[in-house]
Legacy VTK file of the C-alpha trace (Angstrom):
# vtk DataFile Version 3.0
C-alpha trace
ASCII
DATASET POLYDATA
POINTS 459 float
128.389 115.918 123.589
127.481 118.101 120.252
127.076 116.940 117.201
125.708 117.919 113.636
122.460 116.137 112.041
123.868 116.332 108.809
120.071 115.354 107.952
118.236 117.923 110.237
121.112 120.785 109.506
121.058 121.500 113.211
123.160 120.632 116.399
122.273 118.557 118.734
123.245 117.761 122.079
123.440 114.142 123.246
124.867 113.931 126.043
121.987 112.148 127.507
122.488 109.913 130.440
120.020 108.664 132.513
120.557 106.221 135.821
118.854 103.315 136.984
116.258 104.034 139.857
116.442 101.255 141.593
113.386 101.629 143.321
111.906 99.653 146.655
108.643 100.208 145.760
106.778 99.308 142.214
105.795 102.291 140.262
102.417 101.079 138.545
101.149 104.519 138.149
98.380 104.200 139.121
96.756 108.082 138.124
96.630 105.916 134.633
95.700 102.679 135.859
93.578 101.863 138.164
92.162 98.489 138.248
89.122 99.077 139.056
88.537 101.492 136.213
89.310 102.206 132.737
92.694 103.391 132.441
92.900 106.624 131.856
95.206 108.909 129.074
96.147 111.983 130.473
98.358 114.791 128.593
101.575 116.862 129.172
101.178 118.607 125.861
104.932 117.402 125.047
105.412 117.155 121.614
108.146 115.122 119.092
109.216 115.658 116.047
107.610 113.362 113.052
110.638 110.869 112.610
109.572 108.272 109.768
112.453 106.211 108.617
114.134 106.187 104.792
112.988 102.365 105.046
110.258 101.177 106.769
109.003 97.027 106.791
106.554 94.381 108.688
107.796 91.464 110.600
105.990 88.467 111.344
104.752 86.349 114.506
102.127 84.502 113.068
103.958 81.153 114.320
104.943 82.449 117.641
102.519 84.794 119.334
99.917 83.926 116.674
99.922 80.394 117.861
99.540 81.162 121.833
95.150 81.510 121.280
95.152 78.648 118.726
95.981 74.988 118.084
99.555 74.958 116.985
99.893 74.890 113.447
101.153 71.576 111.352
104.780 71.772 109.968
102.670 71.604 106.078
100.515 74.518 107.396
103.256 76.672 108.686
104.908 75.846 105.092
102.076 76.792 103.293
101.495 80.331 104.862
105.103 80.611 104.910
105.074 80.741 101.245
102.247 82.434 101.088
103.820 85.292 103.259
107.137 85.250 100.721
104.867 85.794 98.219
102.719 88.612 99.790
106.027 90.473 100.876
106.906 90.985 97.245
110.472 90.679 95.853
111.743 93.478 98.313
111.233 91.596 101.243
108.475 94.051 102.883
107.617 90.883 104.888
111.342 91.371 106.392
111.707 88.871 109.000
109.246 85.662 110.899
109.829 84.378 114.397
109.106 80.658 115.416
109.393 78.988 118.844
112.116 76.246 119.111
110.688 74.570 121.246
109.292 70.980 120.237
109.884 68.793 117.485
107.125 70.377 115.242
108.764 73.948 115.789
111.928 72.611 114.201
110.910 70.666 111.740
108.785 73.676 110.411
112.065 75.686 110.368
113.588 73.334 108.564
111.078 72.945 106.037
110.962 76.661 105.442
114.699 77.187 104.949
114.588 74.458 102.464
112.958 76.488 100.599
115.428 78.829 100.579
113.853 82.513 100.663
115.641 85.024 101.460
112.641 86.770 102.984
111.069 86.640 104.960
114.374 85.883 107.074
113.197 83.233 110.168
114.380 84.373 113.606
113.384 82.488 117.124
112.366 83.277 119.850
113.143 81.853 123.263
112.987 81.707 126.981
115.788 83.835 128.943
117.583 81.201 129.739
121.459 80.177 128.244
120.747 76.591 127.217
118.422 77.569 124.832
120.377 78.945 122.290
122.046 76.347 122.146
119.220 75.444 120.289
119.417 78.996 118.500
122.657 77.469 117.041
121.764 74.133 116.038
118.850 75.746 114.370
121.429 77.831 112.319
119.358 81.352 113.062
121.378 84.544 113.049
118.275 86.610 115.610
116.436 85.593 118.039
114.202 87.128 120.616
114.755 87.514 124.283
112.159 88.367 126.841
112.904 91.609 129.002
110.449 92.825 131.064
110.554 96.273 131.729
107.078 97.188 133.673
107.647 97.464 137.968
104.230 94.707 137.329
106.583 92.232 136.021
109.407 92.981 137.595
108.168 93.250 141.314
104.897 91.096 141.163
106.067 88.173 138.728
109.639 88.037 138.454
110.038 89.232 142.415
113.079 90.791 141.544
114.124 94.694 141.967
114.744 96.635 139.338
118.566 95.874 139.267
118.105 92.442 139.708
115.933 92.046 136.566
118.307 94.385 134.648
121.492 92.018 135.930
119.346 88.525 134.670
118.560 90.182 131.280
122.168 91.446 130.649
123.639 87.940 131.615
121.167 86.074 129.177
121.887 88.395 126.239
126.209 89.105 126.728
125.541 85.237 126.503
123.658 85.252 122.721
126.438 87.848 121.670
129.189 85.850 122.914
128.279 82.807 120.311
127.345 85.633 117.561
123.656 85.466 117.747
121.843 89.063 117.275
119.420 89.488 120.402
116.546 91.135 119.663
115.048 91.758 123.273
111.650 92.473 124.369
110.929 95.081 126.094
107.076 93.423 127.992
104.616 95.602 128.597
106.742 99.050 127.650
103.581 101.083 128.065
103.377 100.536 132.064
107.208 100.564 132.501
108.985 103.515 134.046
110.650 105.250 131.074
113.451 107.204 132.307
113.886 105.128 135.499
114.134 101.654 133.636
113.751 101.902 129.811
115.948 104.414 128.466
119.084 103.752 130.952
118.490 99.729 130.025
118.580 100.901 126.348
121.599 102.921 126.916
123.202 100.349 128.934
122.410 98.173 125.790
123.503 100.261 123.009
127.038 100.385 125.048
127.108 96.223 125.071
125.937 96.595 120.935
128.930 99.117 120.255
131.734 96.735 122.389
130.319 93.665 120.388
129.815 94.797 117.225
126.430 92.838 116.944
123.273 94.079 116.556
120.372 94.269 118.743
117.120 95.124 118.265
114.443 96.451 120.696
110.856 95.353 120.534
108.200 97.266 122.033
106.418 95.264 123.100
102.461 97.132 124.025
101.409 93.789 125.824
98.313 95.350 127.321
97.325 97.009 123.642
97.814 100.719 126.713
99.685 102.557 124.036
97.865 105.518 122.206
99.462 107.597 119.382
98.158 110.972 120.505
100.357 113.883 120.403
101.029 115.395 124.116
99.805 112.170 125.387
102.131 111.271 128.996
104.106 108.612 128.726
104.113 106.130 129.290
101.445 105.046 127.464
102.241 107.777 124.703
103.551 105.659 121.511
105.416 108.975 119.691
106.932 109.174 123.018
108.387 105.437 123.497
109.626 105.467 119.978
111.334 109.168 119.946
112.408 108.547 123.397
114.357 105.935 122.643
115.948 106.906 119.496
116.854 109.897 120.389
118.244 109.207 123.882
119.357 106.172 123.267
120.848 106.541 120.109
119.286 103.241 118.704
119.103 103.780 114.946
115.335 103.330 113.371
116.024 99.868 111.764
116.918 98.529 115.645
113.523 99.709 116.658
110.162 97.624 116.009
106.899 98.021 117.773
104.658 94.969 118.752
100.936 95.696 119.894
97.734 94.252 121.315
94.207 95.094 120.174
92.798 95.613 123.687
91.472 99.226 123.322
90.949 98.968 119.068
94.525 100.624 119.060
96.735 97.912 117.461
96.490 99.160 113.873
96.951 102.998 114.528
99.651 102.489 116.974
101.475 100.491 115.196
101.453 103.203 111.977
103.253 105.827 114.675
105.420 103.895 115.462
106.317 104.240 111.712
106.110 107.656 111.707
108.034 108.329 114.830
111.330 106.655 114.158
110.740 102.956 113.799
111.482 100.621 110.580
109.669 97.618 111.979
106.203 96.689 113.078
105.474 93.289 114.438
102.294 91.499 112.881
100.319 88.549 112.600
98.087 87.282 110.183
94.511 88.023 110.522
95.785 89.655 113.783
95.455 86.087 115.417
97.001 86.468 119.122
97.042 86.613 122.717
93.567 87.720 123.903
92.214 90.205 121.332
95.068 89.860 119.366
98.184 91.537 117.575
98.482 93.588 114.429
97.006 92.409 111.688
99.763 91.868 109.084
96.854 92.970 105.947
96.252 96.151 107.533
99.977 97.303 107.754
100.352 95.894 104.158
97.938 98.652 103.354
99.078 101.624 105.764
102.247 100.859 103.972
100.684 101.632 100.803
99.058 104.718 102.110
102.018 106.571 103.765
104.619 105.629 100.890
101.926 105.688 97.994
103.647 102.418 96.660
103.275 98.641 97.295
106.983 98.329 96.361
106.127 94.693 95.057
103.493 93.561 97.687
101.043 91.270 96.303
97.751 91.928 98.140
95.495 89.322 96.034
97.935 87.258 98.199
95.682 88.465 101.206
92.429 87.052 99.764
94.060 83.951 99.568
95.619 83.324 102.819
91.947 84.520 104.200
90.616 81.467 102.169
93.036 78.942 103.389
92.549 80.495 107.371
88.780 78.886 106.329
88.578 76.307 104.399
91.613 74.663 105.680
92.096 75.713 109.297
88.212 76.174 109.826
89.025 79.739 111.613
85.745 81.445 111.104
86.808 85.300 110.150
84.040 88.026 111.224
82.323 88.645 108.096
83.129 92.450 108.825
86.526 92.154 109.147
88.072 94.918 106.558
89.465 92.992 103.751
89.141 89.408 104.666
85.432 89.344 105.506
83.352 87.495 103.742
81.201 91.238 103.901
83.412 93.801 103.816
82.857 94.638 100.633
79.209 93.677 100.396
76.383 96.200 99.944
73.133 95.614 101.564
71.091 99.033 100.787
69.354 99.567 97.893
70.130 103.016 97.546
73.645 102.279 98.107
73.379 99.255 95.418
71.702 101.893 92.701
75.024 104.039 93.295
77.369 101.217 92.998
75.425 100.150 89.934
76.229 103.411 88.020
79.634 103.832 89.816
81.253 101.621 91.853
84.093 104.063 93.099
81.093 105.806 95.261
80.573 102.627 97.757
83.712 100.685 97.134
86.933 101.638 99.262
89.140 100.885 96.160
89.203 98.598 93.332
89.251 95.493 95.235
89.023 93.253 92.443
92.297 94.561 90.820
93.839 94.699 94.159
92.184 91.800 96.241
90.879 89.716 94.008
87.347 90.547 95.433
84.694 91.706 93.190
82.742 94.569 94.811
79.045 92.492 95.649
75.977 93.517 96.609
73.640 91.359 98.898
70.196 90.652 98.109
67.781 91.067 100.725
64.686 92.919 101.889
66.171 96.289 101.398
68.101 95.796 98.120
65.343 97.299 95.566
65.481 96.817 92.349
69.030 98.310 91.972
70.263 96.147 93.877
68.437 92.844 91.980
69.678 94.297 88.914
73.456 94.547 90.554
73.446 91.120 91.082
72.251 89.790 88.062
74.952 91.912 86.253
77.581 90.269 88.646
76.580 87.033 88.138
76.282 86.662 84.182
78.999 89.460 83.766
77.598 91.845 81.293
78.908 94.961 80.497
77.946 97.907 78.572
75.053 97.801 76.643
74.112 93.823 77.551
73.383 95.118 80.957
70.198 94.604 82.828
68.297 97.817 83.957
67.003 98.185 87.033
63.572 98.639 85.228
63.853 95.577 83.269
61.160 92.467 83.823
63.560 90.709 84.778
64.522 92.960 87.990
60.745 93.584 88.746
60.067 89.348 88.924
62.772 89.033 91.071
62.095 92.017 93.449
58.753 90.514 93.581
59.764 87.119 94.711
62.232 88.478 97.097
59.381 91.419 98.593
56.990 88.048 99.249
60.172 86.428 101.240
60.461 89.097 103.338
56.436 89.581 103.772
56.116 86.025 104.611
58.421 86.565 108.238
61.958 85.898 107.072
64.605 87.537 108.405
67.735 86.098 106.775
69.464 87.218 104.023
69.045 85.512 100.270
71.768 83.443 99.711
73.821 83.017 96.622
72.201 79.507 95.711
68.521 80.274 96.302
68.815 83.211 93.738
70.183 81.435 91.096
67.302 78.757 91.619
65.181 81.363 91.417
66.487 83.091 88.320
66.218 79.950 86.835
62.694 78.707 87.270
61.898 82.548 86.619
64.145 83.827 83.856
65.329 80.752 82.452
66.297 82.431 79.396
69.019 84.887 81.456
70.555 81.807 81.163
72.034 81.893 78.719
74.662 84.305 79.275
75.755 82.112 82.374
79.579 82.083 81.606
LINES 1 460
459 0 1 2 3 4 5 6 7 8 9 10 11 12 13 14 15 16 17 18 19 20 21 22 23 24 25 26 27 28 29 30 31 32 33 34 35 36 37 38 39 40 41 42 43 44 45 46 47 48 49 50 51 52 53 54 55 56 57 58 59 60 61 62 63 64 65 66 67 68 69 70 71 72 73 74 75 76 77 78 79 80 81 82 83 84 85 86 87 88 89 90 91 92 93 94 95 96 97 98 99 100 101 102 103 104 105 106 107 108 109 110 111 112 113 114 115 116 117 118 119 120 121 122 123 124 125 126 127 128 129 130 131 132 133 134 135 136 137 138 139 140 141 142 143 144 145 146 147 148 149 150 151 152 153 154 155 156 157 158 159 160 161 162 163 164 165 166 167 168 169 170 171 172 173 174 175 176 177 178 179 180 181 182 183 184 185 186 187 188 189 190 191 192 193 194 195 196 197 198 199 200 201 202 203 204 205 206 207 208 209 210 211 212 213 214 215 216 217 218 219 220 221 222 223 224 225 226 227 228 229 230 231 232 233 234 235 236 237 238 239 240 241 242 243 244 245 246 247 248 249 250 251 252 253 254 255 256 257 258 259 260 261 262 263 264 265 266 267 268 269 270 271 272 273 274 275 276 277 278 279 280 281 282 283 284 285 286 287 288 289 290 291 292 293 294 295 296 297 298 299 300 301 302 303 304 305 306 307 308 309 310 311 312 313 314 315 316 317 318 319 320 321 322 323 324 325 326 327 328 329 330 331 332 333 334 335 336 337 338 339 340 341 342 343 344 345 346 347 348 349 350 351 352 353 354 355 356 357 358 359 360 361 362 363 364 365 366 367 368 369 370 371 372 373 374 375 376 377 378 379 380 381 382 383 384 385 386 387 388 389 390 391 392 393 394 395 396 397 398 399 400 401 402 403 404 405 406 407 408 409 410 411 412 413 414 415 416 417 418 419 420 421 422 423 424 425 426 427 428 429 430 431 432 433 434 435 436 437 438 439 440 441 442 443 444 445 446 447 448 449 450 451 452 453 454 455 456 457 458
């Protein structure tokens, strides 16, 4: 079949269809992984096009995969960074959608609290196990979408499910005909996408399901799902660990349109962030997140970071309020007591913190030279410097700016007394064996049995 890309000004030919290899053995391909080993990325040199949809958006799982490596969540917590997600997603709903298990009593009650609150995003979906009864309660919930698992690697299918290929393919079909026939969108999951056999199992189960989407007139969605964090974003990277390659694939052989395609990774191999950005820019509207990246093993996406590749790639927020971030980092502490790594880029108690002196005498005369952007305006997070053995005397006087905010011509010089007394104390610290850094409180005790009259600008 030919048709014109009225977009593209070219024809193209689609008539793309691939069978089910119903295999008897597993394919694990094992010239990529090998257990004993790292796996290994090899290259094809294939390329795809650059595909990034007219609307691109970030869905949430901080209450369903984010809660599978912590103690569940209380219905006022999930409320709380429910709201606090709303708000963060801006009036155009970049936050577009949040899935929550269905499971016990505390799962629906937390659904119920949040659609009391009536938001139109982000929009709550479920997410259950394949199995018919439970959307029943899908319904009684009242949720239009909810997520299906489909497992689409030969390691599921043959060493957990003990099913062939067909078999699996059969059980999925059964569970999901099932969510369309009472009018609930599936949105399935295609586990562990970057060890599954692409043209043998992928694309002709997507094909099979954009047939089933087209008879029903119901939308589904496909996640894929990079359980293993395997995927990498390189061009001419094999699949099918190759991310442009999964995304493109699938679109274009499939026919699924971008805003039916999400990706949902795993931080095993560092990849979770970058992957998850070519997946943008390959064809998909939708990448699956969690807050603070909380989830199974190292973790998922972290929802802050895409908030800010968004920003990069369309130059916009489009509404997003990011101080929101600095205060959903504060409530992960001092009301969950999650300890964040201090380093973590923008939650960390550090990230923004200069420790070098001759980094703190650049940031003194301009911050733009050591600060990533104006994180005050945009964070709510001064940029700080850190007093310790290496911090000099710009970096004293850096600090004492901070703290009694002056500006302009009130400002204290690097060369002032004041700098060189505190220096001082802080060289003798250091000469005396400590190895610590100078907290915030012993400073100002300091400062005050040693400048007392600073003072007085103390706001």
């Amino acid at each position: 079949m030919i048709t014109y890309n009225k977009e593209k000004n070219l024809l193209e030919l689609r008539k793309y269809q691939y069978s089910l290899q119903d295999v008897e053995e597993p394919n694990l391909y094992r010239d990529n992984y090998v257990y004993d080993e790292v796996p290994k990325v090899t290259f094809n040199y294939r390329l795809v096009p650059l595909n990034c949809p007219n609307e691109i958006w970030i869905t949430d799982t901080t209450f369903r995969d984010g809660q599978q490596s912590r103690a569940p969540y209380t219905v006022d917590q999930i409320v709380t960074l429910y709201q606090m997600l709303h708000r963060l997603g801006g009036p155009k709903g970049k936050i577009r959608q949040s899935e929550f298990f269905l499971y016990s009593e505390t799962d629906r009650k937390a659904i119920r609290a949040c659609q009391e609150l009536g938001y139109e995003f982000p929009e709550i979906t479920g997410w259950i196990r394949a199995t018919k009864e439970d959307f029943q309660l899908v319904k009684e919930m009242g949720l239009k979408e909810c997520g299906i698992l489909v497992s689409c690697s030969d390691y599921h299918i043959f060493h957990k499910l003990h099913k062939t290929r067909k078999q699996a393919i059969d059980s999925y079909l059964e569970i999901i005909k099932a969510a369309l026939d009472m009018g609930i969108s599936p949105r399935c999951h295609f586990e562990d996408i970057t060890r599954a056999d692409f043209y043998g199992f992928v694309v002709p189960f997507a094909q099979t399901l954009k047939k089933l989407m087209d008879t029903y007139k119901i939308p589904i969605k496909l996640r894929f799902c990079d359980t293993m964090g395997y995927g990498v974003p390189y061009p001419g990277a094999t699949l099918p660990r190759s991310v442009p390659g999964i995304v493109y694939g699938i679109h274009h052989f499939a026919q699924f349109p971008s805003e039916l395609l999400e990706w949902h990774g795993h931080n095993d191999f560092y990849k979770a962030v970058v992957n998850s950005t070519t997946a943008w820019l390959y064809g998909a509207s939708a990448v699956n997140c969690s807050l603070l990246g909380i989830g199974e093993r190292t973790g998922n996406t972290p929802l802050e970071a895409m908030v800010m590749e968004y920003a990069s790639l369309r130059g916009t927020l489009d509404g997003m309020d990011t101080t929101v971030i600095t205060e959903i980092a504060e409530y992960y502490e001092k009301e969950l007591g999650y300890k964040i790594p201090e380093r973590t880029p923008f939650v960390g108690r550090d990230f923004n913190i200069t420790r070098a002196g001759i980094h703190a005498d650049g940031v003194a005369k301009d911050e733009e030279i050591y600060n990533i952007f104006n994180t005050e305006k945009l964070l709510n997070r001064p940029c700080k410097v850190e007093v310790n053995k290496n911090s000099g005397l710009a970096g004293i006087a850096y600090w004492l700016n901070q703290q009694l905010k002056l500006e302009g011509d009130q400002k204290i010089s690097k060369n002032s007394p004041e700098a060189a007394l505190l220096k001082d104390w802080v060289d003798k610290q250091y000469d005396n064996g400590r190895i610590s850094y100078i907290s915030e409180e012993e400073l100002l005790q300091v400062m005050t049995e040693l400048t007392p009259h600073l003072l007085a600008y103390k706001k």
